[in-house]
One Martini backbone bead per residue (centre of mass of N, CA, C, O) as a GRO file, in nm:
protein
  328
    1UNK     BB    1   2.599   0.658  -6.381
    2UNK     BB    2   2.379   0.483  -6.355
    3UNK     BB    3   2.165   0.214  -6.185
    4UNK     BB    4   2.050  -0.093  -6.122
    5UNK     BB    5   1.943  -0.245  -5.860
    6UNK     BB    6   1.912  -0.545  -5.879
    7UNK     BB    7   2.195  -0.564  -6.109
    8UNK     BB    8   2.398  -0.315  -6.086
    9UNK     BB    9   2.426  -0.199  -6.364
   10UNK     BB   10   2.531   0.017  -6.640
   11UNK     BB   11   2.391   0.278  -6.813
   12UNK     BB   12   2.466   0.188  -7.133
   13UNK     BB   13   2.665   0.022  -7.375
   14UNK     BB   14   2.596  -0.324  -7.540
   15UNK     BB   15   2.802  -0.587  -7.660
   16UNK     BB   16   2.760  -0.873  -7.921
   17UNK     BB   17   2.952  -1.135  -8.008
   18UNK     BB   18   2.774  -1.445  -8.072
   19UNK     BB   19   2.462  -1.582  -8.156
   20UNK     BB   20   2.446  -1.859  -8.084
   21UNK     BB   21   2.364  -2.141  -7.868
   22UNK     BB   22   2.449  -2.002  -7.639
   23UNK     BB   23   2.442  -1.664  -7.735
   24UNK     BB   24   2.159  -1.622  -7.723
   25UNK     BB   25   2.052  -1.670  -7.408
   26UNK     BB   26   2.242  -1.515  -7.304
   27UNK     BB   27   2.182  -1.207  -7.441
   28UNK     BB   28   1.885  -1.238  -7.337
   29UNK     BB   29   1.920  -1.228  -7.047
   30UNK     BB   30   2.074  -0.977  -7.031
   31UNK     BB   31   1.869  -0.794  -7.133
   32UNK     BB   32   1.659  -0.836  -6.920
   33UNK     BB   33   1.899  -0.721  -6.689
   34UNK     BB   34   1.926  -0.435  -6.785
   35UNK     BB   35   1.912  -0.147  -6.817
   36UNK     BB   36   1.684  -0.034  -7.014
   37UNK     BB   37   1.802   0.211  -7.131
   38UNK     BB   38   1.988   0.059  -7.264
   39UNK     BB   39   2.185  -0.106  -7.492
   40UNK     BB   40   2.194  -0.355  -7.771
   41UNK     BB   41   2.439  -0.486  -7.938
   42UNK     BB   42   2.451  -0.702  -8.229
   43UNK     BB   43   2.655  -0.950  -8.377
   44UNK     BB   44   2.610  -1.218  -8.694
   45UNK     BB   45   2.628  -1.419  -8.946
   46UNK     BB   46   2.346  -1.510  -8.874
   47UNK     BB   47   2.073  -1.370  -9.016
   48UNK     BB   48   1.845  -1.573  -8.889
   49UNK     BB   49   1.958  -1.523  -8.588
   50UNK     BB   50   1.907  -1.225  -8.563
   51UNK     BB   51   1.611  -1.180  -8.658
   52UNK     BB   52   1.514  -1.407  -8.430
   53UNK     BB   53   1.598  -1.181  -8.221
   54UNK     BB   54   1.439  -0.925  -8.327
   55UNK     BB   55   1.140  -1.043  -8.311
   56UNK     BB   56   1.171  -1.130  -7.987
   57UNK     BB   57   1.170  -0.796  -7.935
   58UNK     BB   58   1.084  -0.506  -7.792
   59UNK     BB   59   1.034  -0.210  -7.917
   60UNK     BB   60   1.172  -0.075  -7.614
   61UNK     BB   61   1.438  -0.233  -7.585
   62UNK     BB   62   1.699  -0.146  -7.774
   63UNK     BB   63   1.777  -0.342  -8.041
   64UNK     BB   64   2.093  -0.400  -8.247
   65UNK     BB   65   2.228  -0.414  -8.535
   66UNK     BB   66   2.529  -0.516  -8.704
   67UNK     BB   67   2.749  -0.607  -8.929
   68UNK     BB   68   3.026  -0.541  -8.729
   69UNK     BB   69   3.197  -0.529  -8.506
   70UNK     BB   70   3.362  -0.243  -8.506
   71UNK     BB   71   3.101  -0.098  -8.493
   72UNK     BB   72   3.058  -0.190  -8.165
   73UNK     BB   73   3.351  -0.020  -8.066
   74UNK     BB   74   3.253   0.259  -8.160
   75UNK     BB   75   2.971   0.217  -7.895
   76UNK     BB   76   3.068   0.027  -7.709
   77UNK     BB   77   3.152  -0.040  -7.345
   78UNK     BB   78   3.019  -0.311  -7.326
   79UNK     BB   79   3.197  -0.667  -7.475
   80UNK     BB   80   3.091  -0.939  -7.582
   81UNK     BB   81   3.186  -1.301  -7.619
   82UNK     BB   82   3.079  -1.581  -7.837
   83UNK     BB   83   3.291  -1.832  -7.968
   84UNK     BB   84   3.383  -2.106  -8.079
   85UNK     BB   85   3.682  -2.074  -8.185
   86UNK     BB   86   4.022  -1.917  -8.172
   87UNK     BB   87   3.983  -1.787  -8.424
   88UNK     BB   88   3.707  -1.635  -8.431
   89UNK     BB   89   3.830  -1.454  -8.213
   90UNK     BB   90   4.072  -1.306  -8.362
   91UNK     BB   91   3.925  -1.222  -8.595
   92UNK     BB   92   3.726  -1.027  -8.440
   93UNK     BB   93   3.936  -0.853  -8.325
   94UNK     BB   94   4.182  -0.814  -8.554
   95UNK     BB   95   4.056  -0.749  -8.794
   96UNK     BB   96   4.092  -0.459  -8.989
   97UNK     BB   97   3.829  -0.414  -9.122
   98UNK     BB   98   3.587  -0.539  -8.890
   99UNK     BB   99   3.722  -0.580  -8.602
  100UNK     BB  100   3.738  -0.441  -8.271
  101UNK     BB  101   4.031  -0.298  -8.292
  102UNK     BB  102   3.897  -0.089  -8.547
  103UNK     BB  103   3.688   0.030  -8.311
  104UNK     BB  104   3.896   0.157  -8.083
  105UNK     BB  105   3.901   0.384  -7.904
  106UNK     BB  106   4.079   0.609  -7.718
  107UNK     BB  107   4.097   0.527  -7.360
  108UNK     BB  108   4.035   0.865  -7.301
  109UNK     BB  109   3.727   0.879  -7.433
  110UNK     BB  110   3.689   0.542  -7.378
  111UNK     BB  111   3.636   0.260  -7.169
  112UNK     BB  112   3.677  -0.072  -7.216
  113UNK     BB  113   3.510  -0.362  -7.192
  114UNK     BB  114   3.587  -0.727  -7.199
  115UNK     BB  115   3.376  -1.023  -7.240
  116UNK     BB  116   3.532  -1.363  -7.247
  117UNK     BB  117   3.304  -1.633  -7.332
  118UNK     BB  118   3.520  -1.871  -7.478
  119UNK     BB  119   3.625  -2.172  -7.559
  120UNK     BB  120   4.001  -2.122  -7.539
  121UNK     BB  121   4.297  -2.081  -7.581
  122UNK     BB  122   4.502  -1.946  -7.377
  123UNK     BB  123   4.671  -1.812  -7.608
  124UNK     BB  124   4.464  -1.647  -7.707
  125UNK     BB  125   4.362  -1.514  -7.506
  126UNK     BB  126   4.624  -1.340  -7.396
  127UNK     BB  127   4.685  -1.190  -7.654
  128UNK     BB  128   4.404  -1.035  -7.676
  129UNK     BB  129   4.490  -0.915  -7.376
  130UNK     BB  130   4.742  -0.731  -7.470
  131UNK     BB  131   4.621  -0.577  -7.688
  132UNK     BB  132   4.380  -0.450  -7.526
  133UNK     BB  133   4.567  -0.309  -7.334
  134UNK     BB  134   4.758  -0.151  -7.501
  135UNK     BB  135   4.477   0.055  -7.570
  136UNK     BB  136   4.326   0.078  -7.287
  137UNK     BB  137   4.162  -0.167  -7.206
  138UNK     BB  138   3.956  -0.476  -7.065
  139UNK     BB  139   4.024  -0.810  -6.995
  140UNK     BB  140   3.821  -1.117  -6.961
  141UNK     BB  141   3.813  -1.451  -6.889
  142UNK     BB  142   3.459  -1.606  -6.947
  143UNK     BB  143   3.391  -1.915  -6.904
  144UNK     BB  144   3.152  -2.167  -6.969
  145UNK     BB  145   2.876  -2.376  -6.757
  146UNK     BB  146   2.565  -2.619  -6.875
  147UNK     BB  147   2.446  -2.522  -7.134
  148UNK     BB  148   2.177  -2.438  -7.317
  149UNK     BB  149   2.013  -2.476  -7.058
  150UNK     BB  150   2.152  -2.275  -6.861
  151UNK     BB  151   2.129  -2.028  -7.070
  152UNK     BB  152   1.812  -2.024  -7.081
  153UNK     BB  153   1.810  -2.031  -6.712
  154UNK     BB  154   2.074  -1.858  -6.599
  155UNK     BB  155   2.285  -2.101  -6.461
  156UNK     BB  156   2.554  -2.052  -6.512
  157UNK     BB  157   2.879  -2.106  -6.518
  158UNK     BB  158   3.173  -1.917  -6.406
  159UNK     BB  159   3.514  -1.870  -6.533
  160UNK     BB  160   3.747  -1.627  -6.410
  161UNK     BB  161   4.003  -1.398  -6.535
  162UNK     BB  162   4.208  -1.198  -6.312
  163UNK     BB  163   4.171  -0.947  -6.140
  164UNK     BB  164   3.976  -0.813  -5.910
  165UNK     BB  165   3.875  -0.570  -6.036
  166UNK     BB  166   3.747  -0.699  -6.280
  167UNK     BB  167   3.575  -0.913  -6.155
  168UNK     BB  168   3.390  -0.691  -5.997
  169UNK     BB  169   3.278  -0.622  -6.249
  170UNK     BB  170   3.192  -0.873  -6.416
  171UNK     BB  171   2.977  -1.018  -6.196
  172UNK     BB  172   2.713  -0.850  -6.271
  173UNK     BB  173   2.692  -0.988  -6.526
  174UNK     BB  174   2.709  -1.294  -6.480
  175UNK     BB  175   2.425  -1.308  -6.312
  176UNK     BB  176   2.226  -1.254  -6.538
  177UNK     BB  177   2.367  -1.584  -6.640
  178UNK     BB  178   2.389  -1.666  -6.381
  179UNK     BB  179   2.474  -1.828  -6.061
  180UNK     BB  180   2.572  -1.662  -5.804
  181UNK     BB  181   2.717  -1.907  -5.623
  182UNK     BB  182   2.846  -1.957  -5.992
  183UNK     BB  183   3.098  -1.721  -5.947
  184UNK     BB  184   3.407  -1.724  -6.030
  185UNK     BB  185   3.771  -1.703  -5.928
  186UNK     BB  186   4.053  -1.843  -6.034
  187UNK     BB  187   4.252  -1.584  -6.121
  188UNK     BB  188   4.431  -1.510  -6.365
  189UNK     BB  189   4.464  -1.459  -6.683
  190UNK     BB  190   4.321  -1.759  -6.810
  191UNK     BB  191   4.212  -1.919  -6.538
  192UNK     BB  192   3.908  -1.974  -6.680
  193UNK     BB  193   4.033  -2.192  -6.895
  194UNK     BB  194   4.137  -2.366  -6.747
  195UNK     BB  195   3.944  -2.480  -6.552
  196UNK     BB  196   3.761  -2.551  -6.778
  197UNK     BB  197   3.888  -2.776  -6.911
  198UNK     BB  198   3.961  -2.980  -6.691
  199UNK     BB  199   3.632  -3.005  -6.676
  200UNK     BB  200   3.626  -3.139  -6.929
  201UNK     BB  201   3.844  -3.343  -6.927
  202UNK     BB  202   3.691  -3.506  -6.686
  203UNK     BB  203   3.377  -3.533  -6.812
  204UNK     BB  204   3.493  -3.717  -7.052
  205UNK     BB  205   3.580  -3.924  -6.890
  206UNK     BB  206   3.320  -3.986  -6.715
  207UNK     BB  207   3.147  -4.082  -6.962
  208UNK     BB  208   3.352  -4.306  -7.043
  209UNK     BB  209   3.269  -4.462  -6.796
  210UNK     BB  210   2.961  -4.474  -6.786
  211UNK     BB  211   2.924  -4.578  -7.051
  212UNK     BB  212   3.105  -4.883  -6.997
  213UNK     BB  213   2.892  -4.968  -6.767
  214UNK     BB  214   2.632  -4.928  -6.937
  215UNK     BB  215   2.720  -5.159  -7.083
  216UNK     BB  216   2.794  -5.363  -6.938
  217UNK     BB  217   2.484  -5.390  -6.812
  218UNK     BB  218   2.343  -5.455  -7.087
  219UNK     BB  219   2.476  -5.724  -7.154
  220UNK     BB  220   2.388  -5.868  -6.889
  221UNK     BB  221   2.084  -5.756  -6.804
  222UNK     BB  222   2.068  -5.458  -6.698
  223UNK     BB  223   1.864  -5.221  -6.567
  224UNK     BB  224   1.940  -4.929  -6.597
  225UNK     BB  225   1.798  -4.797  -6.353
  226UNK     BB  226   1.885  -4.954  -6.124
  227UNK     BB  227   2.172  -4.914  -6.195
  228UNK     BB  228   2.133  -4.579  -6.140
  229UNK     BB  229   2.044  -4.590  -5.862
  230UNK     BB  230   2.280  -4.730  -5.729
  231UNK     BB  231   2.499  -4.512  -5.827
  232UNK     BB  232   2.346  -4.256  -5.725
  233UNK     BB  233   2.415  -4.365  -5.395
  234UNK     BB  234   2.723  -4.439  -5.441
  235UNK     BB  235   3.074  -4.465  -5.583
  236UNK     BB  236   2.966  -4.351  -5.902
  237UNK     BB  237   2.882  -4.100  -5.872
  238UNK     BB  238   2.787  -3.858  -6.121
  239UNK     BB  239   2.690  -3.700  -6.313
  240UNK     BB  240   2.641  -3.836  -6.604
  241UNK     BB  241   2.449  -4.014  -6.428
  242UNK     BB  242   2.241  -3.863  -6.298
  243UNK     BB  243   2.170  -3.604  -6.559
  244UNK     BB  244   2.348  -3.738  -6.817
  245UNK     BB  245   2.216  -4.017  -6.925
  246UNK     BB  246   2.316  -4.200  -7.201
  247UNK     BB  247   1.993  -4.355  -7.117
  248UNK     BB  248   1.715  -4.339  -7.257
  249UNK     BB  249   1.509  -4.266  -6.931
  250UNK     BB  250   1.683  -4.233  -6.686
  251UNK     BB  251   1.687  -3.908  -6.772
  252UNK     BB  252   1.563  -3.618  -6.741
  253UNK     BB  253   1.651  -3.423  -7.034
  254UNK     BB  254   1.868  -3.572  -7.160
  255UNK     BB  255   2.065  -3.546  -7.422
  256UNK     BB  256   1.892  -3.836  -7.505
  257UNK     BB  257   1.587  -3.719  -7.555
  258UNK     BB  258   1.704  -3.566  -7.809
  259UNK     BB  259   1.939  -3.737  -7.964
  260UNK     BB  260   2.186  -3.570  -7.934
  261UNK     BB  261   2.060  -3.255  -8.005
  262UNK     BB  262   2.281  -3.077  -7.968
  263UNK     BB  263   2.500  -2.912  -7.765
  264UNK     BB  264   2.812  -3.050  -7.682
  265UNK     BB  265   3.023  -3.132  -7.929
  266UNK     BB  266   3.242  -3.397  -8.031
  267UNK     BB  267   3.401  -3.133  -8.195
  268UNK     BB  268   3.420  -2.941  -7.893
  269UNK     BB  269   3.533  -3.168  -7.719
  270UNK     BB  270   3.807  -3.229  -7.839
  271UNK     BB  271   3.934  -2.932  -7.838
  272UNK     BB  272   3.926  -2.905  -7.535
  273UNK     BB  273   4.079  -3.164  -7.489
  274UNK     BB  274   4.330  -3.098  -7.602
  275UNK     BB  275   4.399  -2.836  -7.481
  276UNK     BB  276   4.408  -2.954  -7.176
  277UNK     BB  277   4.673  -3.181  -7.269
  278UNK     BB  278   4.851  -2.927  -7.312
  279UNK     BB  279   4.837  -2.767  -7.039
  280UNK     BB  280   4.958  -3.010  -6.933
  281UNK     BB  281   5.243  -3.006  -7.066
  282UNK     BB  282   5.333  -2.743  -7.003
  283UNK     BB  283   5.289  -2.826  -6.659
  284UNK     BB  284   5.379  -3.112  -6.618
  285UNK     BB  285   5.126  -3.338  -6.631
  286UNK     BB  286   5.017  -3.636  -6.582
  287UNK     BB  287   4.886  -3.887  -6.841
  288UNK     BB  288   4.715  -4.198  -6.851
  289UNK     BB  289   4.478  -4.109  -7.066
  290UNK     BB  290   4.555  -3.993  -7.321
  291UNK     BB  291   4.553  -4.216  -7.582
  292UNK     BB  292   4.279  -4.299  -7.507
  293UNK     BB  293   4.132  -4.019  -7.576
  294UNK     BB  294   4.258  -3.946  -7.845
  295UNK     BB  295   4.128  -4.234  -7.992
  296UNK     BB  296   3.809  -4.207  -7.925
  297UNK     BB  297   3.772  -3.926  -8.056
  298UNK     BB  298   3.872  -3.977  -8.319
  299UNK     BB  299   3.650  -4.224  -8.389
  300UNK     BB  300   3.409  -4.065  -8.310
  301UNK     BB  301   3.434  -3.826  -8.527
  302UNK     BB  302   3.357  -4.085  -8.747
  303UNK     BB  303   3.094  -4.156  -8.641
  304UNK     BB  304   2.766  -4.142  -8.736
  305UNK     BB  305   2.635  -4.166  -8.435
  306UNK     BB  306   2.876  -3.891  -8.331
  307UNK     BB  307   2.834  -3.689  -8.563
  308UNK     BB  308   2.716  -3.340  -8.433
  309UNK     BB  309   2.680  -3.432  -8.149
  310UNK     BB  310   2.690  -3.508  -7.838
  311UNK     BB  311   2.911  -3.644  -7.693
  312UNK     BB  312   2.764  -3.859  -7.508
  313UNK     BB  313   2.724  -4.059  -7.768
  314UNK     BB  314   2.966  -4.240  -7.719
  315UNK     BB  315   2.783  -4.454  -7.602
  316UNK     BB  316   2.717  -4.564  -7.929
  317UNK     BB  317   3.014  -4.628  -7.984
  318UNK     BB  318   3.090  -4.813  -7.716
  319UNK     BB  319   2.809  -5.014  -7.751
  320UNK     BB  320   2.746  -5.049  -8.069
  321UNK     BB  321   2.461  -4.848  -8.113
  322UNK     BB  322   2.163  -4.740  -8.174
  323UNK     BB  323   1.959  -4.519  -8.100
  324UNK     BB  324   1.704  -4.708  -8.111
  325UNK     BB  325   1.856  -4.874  -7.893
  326UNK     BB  326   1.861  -4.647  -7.678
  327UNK     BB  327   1.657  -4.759  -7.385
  328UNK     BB  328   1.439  -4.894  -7.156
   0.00000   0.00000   0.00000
């Protein structure tokens, strides 16, 4: 196996299944640093972003698409996926007639990684992962964190579960993706998706008490931007205030310049509080904020001005105004 000397990598075959919003860039980032002579087939149930990530690469680049998962397992050494919700890469591992499982060899004749980097429930995790290794193939659950900005940047935070060995496998993966300082080893398998949730479920909360704050502040006739300066030096700083205040004007490049349109919506946001909440209960973790954030969630879900929008928007329900009013 030759090796890429500055991404350390196996000139190899590639397969990735899901270039969605993250997927999409995150693919892109990783062909662009896998040694030339490698392989990278990718699978994608919409047509036209297969097309337009086809249309974007270099004929000499050696990429191709595959109708089925199953198709990339019959060929490729390392599998990446990148999948909405928990059910979808079930579906994806699974299923007899198109899944990756219906397509990988005997572990004796070619040994598969997959590097499972989609946020869903650790118990689907960790089934996936039972599955795999019964097969004889090797299986990482390696969700990010930094949004689509991140992706497309490829600075993304990974959070890795598994063995040692595994992580050192999968870690010259992640760095092609992600920033080199920002790949961590969380534990055991599942422990990366825990990290994440947790991650979510923290931000969810910070963004909620940010909303509030900058309400408070709009009600009262405080120009957003001097109170976000003070609180970005005082003791109420924290990234949704400094990097993504939800008023906008305030931060360059935030998901309110863009009116909340892309980034991580409120209904893959709720899914992750969600998963985090049950987490914490099955690990008996007292929760004096769940009632009112599952509460909040429910109700933005349902409100035409964050539904479908990025998370952030919350601040939109929370202020009870439009966004045309949500400016400095």
């Amino acid at each position: 196996m030759t090796e890429e000397q500055e991404w350390n990598l196996p000139a190899v075959t590639y397969g990735w299944v899901g270039i969605g919003v993250m997927g999409y860039p995150m693919a892109q980032n990783l062909r662009r640093r896998i040694p030339k002579q490698s392989k990278l087939i990718i699978n994608e149930i919409n047509d036209s972003a297969v097309k337009k990530f086809l249309a974007e690469t270099q004929p000499n680049e050696n990429i191709s698409s595959v109708g089925t998962a199953k198709e990339i397992a019959q060929q490729a050494d390392i599998i990446l996926t990148m999948l909405p919700v928990g059910r979808h890469v079930r579906q994806v591992f699974t299923d007899p007639s198109t899944g990756l499982l219906a397509g990988v060899p005997d572990s004796s004749q070619r040994k598969i990684l997959f590097m499972e980097c989609s946020t869903i429930d650790v118990a689907t995790s960790n089934s996936m992962n039972d599955l795999v290794t019964s097969k004889g193939h090797s299986f990482v659950d390696a969700p990010v964190s930094g949004g689509y900005n991140g992706a497309v940047a490829g600075t993304l935070t990974f959070m890795i579960g598994g063995s040692d060995s595994f992580f050192n496998q999968v870690r010259p993966l992640a760095e092609t993706m992600g920033k080199k300082q920002n790949i961590y080893h969380c534990g055991k398998q599942g422990a990366g998706l825990a990290t994440k949730q947790i991650n979510n479920y923290l931000g969810f909360v910070s963004m909620l008490g940010v909303s509030e704050a900058f309400n408070m502040g709009r009600l009262y006739g405080l120009n957003p931007k001097t109170l976000a300066s003070v609180i970005n030096v005082s003791t109420g700083r924290c990234y949704n205030s400094s990097s993504e205040n939800p008023v906008k004007g305030v931060t360059e490049n935030a998901s309110t310049s863009k009116d909340f349109e892309g980034g991580f919506s409120i209904e893959l946001c709720k899914g992750v509080v969600e998963m985090a909440l049950q987490l914490g209960e099955q690990v008996g973790a007292k929760s004096v904020l769940r009632d009112t954030v599952l509460k909040v969630l429910a109700e933005a879900n349902e409100d035409p001005r964050v539904k479908g929008k990025d998370y952030r928007s919350i601040y939109l329900h929370i202020a009870d105004i439009e966004q045309t009013e949500n400016h400095v």
